[in-house]
Structure formats: structure tokens, C-alpha cells
C-alpha positions in Angstrom: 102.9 81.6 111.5 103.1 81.3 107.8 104.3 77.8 106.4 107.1 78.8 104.1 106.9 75.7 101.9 102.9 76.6 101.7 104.1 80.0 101.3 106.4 79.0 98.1 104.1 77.0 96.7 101.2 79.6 96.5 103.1 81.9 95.2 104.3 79.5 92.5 100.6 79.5 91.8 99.4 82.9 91.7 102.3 83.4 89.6 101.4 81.2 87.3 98.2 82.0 87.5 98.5 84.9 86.4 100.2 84.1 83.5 103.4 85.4 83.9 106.5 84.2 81.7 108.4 81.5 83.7 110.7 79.9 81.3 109.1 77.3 80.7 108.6 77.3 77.2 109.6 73.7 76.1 107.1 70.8 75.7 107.4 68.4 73.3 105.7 69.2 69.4 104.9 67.9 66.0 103.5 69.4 63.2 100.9 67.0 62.9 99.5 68.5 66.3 99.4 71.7 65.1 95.3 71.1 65.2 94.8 68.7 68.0 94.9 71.1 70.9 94.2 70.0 73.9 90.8 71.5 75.2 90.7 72.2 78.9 87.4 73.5 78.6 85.2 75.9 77.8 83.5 77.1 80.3 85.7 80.3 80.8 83.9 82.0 78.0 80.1 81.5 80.3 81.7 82.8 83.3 83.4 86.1 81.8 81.7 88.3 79.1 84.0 90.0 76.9 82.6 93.3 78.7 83.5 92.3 82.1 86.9 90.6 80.5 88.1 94.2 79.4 87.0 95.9 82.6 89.7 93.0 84.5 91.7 94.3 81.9 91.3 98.2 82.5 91.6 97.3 86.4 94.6 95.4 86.4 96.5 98.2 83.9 95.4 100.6 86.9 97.6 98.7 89.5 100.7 97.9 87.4 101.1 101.7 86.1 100.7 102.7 89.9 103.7 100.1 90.1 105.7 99.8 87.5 107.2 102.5 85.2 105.0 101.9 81.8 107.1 103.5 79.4 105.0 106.2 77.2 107.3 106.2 74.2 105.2 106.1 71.2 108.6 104.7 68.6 108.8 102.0 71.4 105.4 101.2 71.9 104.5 101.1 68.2 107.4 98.8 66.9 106.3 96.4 69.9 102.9 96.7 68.8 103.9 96.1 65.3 105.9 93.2 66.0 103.4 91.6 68.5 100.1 92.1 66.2 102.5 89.8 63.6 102.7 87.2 65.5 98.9 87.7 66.2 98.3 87.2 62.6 100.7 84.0 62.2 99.0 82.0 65.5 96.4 79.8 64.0 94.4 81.2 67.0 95.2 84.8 67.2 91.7 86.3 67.5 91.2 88.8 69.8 91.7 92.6 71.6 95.8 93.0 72.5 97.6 95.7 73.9 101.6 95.3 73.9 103.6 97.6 76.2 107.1 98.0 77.8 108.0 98.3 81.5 111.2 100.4 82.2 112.9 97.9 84.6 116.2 96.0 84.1 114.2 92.6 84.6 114.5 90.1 82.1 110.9 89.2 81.8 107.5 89.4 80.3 103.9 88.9 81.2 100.8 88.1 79.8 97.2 90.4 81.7 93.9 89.7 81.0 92.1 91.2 78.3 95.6 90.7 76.2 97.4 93.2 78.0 101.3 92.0 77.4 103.8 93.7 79.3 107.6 92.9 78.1 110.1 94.5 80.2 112.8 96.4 79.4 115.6 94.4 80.7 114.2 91.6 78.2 115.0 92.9 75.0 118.3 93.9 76.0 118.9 90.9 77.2 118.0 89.6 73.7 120.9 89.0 70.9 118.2 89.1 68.4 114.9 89.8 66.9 113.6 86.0 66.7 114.6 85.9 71.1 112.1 88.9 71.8 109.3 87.3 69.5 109.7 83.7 70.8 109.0 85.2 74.3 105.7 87.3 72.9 104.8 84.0 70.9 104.3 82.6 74.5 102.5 85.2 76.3 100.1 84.9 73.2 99.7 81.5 73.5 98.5 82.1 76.7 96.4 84.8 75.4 94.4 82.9 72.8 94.2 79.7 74.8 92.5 82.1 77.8 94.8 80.3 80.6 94.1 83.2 83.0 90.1 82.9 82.1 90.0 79.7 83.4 92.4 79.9 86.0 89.5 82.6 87.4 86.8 79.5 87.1 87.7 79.1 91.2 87.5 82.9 91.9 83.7 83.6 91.0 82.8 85.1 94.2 85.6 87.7 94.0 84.7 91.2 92.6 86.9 92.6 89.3 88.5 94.9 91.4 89.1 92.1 93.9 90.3 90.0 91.0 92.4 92.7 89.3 94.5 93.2 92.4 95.2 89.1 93.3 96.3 89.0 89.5 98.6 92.2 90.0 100.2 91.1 93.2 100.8 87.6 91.5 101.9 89.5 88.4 104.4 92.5 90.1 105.1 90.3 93.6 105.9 92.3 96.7 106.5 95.4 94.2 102.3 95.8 95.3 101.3 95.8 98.9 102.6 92.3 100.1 99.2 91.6 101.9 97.3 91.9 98.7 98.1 88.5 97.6 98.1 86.9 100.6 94.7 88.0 101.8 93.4 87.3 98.5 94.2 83.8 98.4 93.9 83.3 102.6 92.4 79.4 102.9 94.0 78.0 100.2 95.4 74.4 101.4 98.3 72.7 100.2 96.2 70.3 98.2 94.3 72.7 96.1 97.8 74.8 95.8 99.3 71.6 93.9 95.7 71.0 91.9 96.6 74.8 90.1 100.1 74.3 90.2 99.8 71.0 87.8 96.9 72.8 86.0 99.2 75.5 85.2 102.0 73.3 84.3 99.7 72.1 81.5 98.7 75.7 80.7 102.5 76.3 79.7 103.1 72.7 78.1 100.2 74.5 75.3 101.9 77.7 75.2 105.4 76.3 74.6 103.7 74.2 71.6 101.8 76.9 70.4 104.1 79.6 70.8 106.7 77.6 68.9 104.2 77.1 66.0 103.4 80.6 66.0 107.2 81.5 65.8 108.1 80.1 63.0 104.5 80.2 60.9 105.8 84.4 61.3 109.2 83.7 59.4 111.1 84.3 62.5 114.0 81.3 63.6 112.5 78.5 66.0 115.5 77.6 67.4 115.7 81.0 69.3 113.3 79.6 72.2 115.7 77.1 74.0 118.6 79.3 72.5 117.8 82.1 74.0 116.9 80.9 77.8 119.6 78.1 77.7 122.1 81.2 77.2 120.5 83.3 79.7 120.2 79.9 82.1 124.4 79.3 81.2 125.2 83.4 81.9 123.1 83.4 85.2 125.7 79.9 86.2 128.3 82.1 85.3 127.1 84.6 87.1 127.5 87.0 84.3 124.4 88.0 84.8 122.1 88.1 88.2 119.5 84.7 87.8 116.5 85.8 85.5 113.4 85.3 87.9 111.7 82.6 85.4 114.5 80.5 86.0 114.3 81.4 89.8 110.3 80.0 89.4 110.7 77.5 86.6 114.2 76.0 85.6 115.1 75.7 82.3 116.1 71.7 82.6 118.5 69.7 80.0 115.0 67.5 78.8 112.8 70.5 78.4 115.8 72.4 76.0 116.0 68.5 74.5 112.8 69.0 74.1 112.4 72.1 72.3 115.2 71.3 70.0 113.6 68.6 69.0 110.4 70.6 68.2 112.3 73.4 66.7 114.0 70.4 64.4 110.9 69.5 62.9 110.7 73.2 61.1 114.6 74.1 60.8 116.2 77.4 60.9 114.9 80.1 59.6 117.4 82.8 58.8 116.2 86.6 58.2 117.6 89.4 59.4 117.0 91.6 62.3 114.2 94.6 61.1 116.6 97.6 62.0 114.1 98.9 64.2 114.6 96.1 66.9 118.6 97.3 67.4 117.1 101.4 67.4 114.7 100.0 70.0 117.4 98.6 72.3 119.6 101.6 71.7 116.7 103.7 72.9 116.2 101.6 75.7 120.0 101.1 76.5 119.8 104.8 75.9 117.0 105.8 78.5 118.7 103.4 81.6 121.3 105.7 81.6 121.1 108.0 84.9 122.6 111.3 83.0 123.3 111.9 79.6 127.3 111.7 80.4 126.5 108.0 81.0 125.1 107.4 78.0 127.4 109.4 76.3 130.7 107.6 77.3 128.5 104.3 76.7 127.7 104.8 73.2 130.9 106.4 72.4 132.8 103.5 74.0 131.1 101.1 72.1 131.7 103.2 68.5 135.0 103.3 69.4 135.9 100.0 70.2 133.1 98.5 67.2 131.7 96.5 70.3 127.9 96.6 68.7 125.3 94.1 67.1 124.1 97.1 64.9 126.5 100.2 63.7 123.8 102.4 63.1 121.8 101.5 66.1 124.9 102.2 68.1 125.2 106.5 66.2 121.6 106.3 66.9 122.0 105.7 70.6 125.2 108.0 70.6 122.7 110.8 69.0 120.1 110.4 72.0 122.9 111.0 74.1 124.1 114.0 73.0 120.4 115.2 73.0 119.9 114.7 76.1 122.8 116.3 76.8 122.2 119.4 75.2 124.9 118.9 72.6 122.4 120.1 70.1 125.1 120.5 67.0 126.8 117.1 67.3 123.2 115.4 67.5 122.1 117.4 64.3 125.5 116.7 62.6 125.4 112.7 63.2 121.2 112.3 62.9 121.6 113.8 59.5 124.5 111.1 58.4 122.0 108.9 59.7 119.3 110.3 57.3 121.6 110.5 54.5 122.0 106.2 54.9 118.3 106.3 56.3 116.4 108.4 54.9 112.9 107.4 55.5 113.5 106.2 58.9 110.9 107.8 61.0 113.0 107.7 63.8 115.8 109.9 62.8 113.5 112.1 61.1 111.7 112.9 64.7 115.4 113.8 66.4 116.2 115.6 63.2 113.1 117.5 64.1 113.4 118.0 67.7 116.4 119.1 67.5 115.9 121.7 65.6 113.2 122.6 67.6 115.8 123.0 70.4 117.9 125.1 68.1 114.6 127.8 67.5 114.2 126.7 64.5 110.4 125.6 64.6 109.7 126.6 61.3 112.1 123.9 59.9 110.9 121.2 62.5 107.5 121.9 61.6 108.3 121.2 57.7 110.1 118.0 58.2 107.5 116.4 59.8 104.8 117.6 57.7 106.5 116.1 54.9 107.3 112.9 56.8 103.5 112.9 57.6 102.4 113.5 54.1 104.8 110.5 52.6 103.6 108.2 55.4 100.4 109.2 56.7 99.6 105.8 58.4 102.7 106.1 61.0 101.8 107.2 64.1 104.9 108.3 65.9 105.5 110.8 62.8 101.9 111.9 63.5 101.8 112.3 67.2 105.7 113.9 67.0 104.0 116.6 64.2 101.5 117.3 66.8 103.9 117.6 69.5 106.3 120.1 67.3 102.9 122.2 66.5 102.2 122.5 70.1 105.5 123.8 70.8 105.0 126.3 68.0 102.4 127.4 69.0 99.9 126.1 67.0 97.8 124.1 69.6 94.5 124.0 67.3 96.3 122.4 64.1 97.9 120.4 66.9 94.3 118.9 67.9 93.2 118.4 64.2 96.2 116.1 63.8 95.8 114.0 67.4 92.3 114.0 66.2 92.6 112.0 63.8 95.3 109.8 65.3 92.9 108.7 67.9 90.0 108.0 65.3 92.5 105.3 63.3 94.4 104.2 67.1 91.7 104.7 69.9 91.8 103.8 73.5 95.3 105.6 73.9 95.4 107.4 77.6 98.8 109.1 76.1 96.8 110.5 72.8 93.7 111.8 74.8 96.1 113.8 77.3 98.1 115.4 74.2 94.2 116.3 73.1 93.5 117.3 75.9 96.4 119.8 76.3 95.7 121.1 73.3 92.3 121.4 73.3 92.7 123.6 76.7 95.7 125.8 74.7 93.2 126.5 71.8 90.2 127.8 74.2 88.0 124.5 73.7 87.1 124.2 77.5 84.4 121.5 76.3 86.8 119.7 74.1 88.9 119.5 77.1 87.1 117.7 79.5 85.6 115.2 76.9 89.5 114.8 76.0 90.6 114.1 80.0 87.6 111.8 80.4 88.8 109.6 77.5 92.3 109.7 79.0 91.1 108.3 82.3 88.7 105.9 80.5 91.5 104.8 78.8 93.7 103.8 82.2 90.7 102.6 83.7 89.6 105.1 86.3 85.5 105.6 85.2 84.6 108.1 88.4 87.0 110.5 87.1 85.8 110.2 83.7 82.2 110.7 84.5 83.1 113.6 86.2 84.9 115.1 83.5 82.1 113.8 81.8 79.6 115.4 84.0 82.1 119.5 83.8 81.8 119.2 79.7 77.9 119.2 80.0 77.6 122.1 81.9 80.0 124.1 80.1 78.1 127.4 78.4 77.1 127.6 75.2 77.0 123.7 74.8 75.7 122.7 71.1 72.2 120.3 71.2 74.4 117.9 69.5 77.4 117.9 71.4 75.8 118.1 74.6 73.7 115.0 73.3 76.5 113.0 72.5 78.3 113.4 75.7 75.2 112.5 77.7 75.3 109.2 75.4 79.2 108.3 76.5 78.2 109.4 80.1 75.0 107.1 80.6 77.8 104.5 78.9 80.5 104.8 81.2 78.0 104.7 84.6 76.3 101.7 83.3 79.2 100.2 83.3 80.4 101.4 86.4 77.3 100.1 87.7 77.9 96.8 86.0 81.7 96.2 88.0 80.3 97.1 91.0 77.2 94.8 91.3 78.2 91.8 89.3 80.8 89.5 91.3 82.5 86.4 89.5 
């Protein structure tokens, strides 16, 4: 029979060593440390190539999207990316491959992968009163990041294959949300004394992220003071019981000296005040929006709040109201209010893709088609705008201009399972049976999943009438992709 203290105290470890957010963000800081970080080795970088680093990566993303509902919104997706690849840029260690994505689940949480895969949940940014909350939490999971915590964390775990590894870092990660044996067979053996050798290791781990993460925080321009703000408020609510107890603070409580701390360190730079981007509040109206059952919901939510002026953000709140009617099919009260959004907004790229799809809905494809084009041509570098043209031309019927435009998309924002399937669609619509599979075989690339991508792979070269140049170019990526599905197989850590 299991030991439930043991129990506990494993699966404090695997959760911390997988780098999940805990919390436990305060450690005391000076400037004068900002170079004199402390070097737990590095040895990490001789056990794990980068190449075998990204396949972790590409393994563990298979086992949370079989989990957990990775949300495929591209308005969502880039503003975290955007925000994320700042704070990138302000850590005086920021080097390195990241990939920034939401989970749809009312948890208020965050994680940090391997390979810079950092998953921020939903629930989180709600929970959030403002932008500098959300980026103190990605600031941490950074930390982690560019100090490789996880990477030597896996020292211990040599013997274990990627897949092997993958799957104890995705049942530490996502808990009994995976197969509950997973974890527990993974770590079977473990005694009580090695348990509390990680667990102090890991305690140091998040000692360098708080400090770093801090650093990083302000060096963006964003307000220091919104670390122990934000999870002494969330701590306070949860004794309240206004809200159900975060599970960092279930894992790690937030204690008086570590907020003591924290202030201190967040002293030593002072506040700095800037206003929210307006993109943050359209981002929690869209998610507010989306954890809404029906449209009604949202509906009555949005109009409450408009009602009553209970809202952070005016226009986020018409925004969110707008979604709603969408959704709803209330196609002339969404046009009516995105278009007095426009009018106070109008470059927003966000309004400008419901003005279009909803005159899509209306039948009037023709006028879509030209907003976006236009939205395109005065910001060519934004992808949303891009993908959302693309998506408009399919609808049209235009699948091949649709293709030329994801084509290019993908060449400027690669690796995107979501773009290749788009391609891939509308390479089958425009008759490019080729196209197709080379399209699909990037899209499972993408997630992870190489024997369905050599396969794909393997269709495209015997399609007919194959060019000598395109047939060799696929036979290139194929021998690519099996050498290094030979590579994960045969190699153990």
C-alpha cells in the first residue's frame, strides 16, 4: 500500500520537476546580483542536444493536447506570443526556441515544458486585474526556461527514453488529468530521501526564477510590484473563499516572509506605471467570452456588465458583447456595435476580423474579402489579419489564392500545426493532391506525430506526375524526418 506522506511528497517533486508554476515566486533580490547567478551546473547541455531537447518538446505537446483543450485561436495565441517574446528580449538570458500557448480551463495557472513550451491557462488571465500580473507569471516560467531547471532536473532520468520522459513530465505537469499510473510507474523506487534531495533542489530552482523573473519584469517596462500583488490577492480571495484555492497555493503557499520578500525586491526598482496594451482586456473578453456554454450566457454577461459599468475596459466589455451576439446569430447588432468599435478603433485587427466575418455570415463575401485585403495590405506583418484573409477566401471560394496567402504565412511563422492544416485544406480544394499530403505531413510534424508524417510523406511521392524537383525535395524532408525518428527511438537519456 502506498505511503501517502511518500505519496505527497513525490508528487510535490514531479511537479516541480516539471516546472510547473507554484507560487512561489519570492526570494530575496538586489540589483547588484543581477549578474552573479548562481550556477547549478552545466552539465545539462552534455546530456541533452538541442535536437533531442525539441523532440521532449514535440513529445510532451503530444500528451497535453490529447489532455487539455489547447486553444487554436490565432488573436489569442499571437498577443501571448507577442507579449511573451518581450519579456524574452528584456531577460538578460532570454536566448532560445519558445512557444507560448493558452489552455482553455478555468485554472489559475501556468506552466513552463521543455524545449520552451509555456502553457498559461485560461483561468489565469482572467484571474489577472492587469497586464503587469499575466507577465510577472510568464517572467517566471521564463526564468525557468533560460536557466534549463527541467534539463537538469532530467540529469537523474538518463536511462529513460524521450517518450518515456515526455509522459513522467506530462503526468507531473497535467496530474491525474493523464492516466494516474503514468507518474507513478515512472518514478516507482524513488525513496523518501532522494524525494527530499529534488524537492530542496527544486526549491532553489524557484528561489532563481523568482529573482530572475522579477528582473526580467521590470527591465520590460511592466510594474514589479504585480508579483506578490497579484498572488497575495489571489492567496487573501482563496481565504475568503471568494474564489476556490489556486493549486500553486495548494502546492506552495504564498507565506507573509516570501511576499516580505518580494516587496522588498520590487522596492529596489519602484513602480512602474503604464497602461494596460488594449489587447490584454480584448483577450480576456474573448476568453470570458468563449467560457460561456451558449451565446445567451455570454450575452446576458456582457450586457450586464455594460449595463451596470461593472468593467476594467469599456471597449473590451462592446467587444465581448459583440462576440456574443455573433455567436448568437444576431448578425445586425454585431455589425452595428463592431463598426462603432472601428469608428474609435480603427486599425484594430480584431474588430476588423468580426467586421469581416460577419459580413461573411450576411452573404456578403465580396465585402469581407475587401476588408481584409486592405487590412492585409496596411499591415502585412500581422498574422491573424493574414490567416483570417485566407480563411474568408476559402469560404468564397477561392481555395488557391487561399493557399498563396497561408503560403506565405508559414514561410515568415513556421512550425504551426494550425497553418499546415488550413494549407492543407486548401491545397486539397484547389486539386493539389501533392500539395496536400506535403501540407498534412507538416501539420503532424508540427504536433509531433513523425509516423504519420512519413506516411504522408511517403503518399506525396507516389502521387502521378510528380516534378524531378519536387519529388526530390520531399525525399529530402522524408530521409529527415526518419532519421530522426530513428534517432528517439535508439538513443535513451
Amino acid at each position: 500500500m502506498k505511503n501517502p506522506a511518500i505519496s505527497r511528497a513525490i508528487r510535490g517533486l514531479v511537479l516541480s520537476a516539471a516546472v510547473v508554476f507554484a507560487g512561489t515566486f519570492f526570494a530575496t533580490w538586489s540589483p547588484a546580483q543581477q549578474l552573479d547567478l548562481p550556477d547549478f551546473g552545466s552539465s545539462a547541455d552534455l546530456v541533452i542536444s538541442s535536437a533531442r531537447e525539441r523532440r521532449l518538446g514535440q513529445e510532451f505537446m503530444k500528451r497535453v493536447r490529447k489532455t487539455l483543450s489547447v486553444i487554436d485561436d490565432l488573436l489569442l495565441t499571437d498577443y501571448l506570443e507577442n507579449l511573451g517574446n518581450r519579456l524574452v528580449a528584456a531577460s538578460s538570458t532570454g536566448a532560445g526556441r519558445y512557444r507560448f500557448f493558452f489552455i482553455e480551463h478555468p485554472t489559475i495557472n501556468a506552466f513552463a515544458g521543455p524545449d520552451g513550451h509555456i502553457g498559461v491557462f485560461s483561468g489565469l488571465v482572467l484571474a489577472a486585474e492587469n497586464e503587469s500580473e499575466l507577465a510577472a507569471v510568464m517572467a517566471h516560467e521564463i526564468a525557468h526556461v533560460t536557466q534549463r531547471h527541467l534539463t537538469r532536473l532530467l540529469e537523474d532520468r538518463k536511462r529513460l527514453s524521450i517518450p518515456a520522459t515526455a509522459a513522467l513530465i506530462a503526468a507531473a505537469v497535467l496530474g491525474t488529468q493523464v492516466d494516474a499510473n503514468l507518474g507513478a510507474a515512472a518514478i516507482t523506487g524513488i525513496q523518501a530521501a532522494t524525494v527530499q534531495r529534488y524537492i530542496n533542489f527544486t526549491r532553489a530552482h524557484e528561489k532563481e526564477a523568482d529573482r530572475i523573473g522579477i528582473a526580467t519584469l521590470a527591465a520590460a517596462g511592466f510594474d514589479p510590484y504585480a508579483m506578490p500583488g497579484f498572488f497575495e490577492r489571489l492567496a487573501k480571495a482563496s481565504r475568503t473563499h471568494e474564489i476556490s484555492v489556486p493549486e500553486f497555493l495548494r502546492t506552495h503557499p504564498v507565506t507573509s516572509s516570501r511576499t516580505a520578500d518580494a516587496l522588498g525586491r520590487a522596492d529596489r526598482y519602484g513602480h512602474r506605471q503604464r497602461p494596460d496594451d488594449l489587447r490584454f482586456h480584448l483577450v480576456r473578453a474573448r476568453l470570458r467570452e468563449r467560457s460561456f456554454s451558449n451565446a445567451r450566457k455570454a450575452i446576458a454577461h456582457f450586457r450586464a456588465q455594460l449595463e451596470g459599468k461593472r468593467y476594467r475596459n469599456e471597449v473590451a466589455a462592446h467587444y465581448g458583447y459583440a462576440l456574443g451576439l455573433a455567436r448568437g446569430n444576431q448578425i445586425r447588432a454585431a455589425r452595428a456595435l463592431t463598426d462603432e468599435l472601428l469608428t474609435r478603433h480603427p486599425q484594430q485587427a480584431e474588430f476588423m476580423i468580426l467586421k469581416a466575418r460577419l459580413d461573411a455570415k450576411r452573404g456578403a463575401a465580396d465585402r469581407a474579402t475587401k476588408t481584409l485585403q486592405n487590412a492585409v495590405g496596411l499591415r502585412p506583418s500581422n498574422i491573424p489579419l493574414r490567416v483570417a484573409y485566407a480563411d474568408i477566401l476559402m469560404a468564397s471560394g477561392q481555395p488557391a489564392r487561399a493557399l498563396e496567402t497561408l503560403e506565405e504565412v508559414a514561410r515568415k511563422w513556421p512550425g504551426r500545426a494550425l497553418i499546415y492544416q488550413k494549407m492543407a485544406d486548401a491545397a486539397l480544394k484547389s486539386g493539389r493532391k501533392t500539395a496536400t499530403h506535403r501540407y498534412r505531413a507538416e501539420k503532424f510534424y508540427a504536433e509531433g506525430d513523425l509516423e504519420p508524417a512519413i506516411r504522408q510523406l511517403e503518399i506525396a511521392l507516389r502521387q502521378p506526375g510528380l516534378s524531378y524537383h519536387d519529388a526530390a525535395g520531399i525525399q529530402v524532408r522524408l530521409d529527415a524526418i526518419k532519421r530522426e525518428e530513428q534517432d528517439a527511438e535508439k538513443k535513451r537519456w
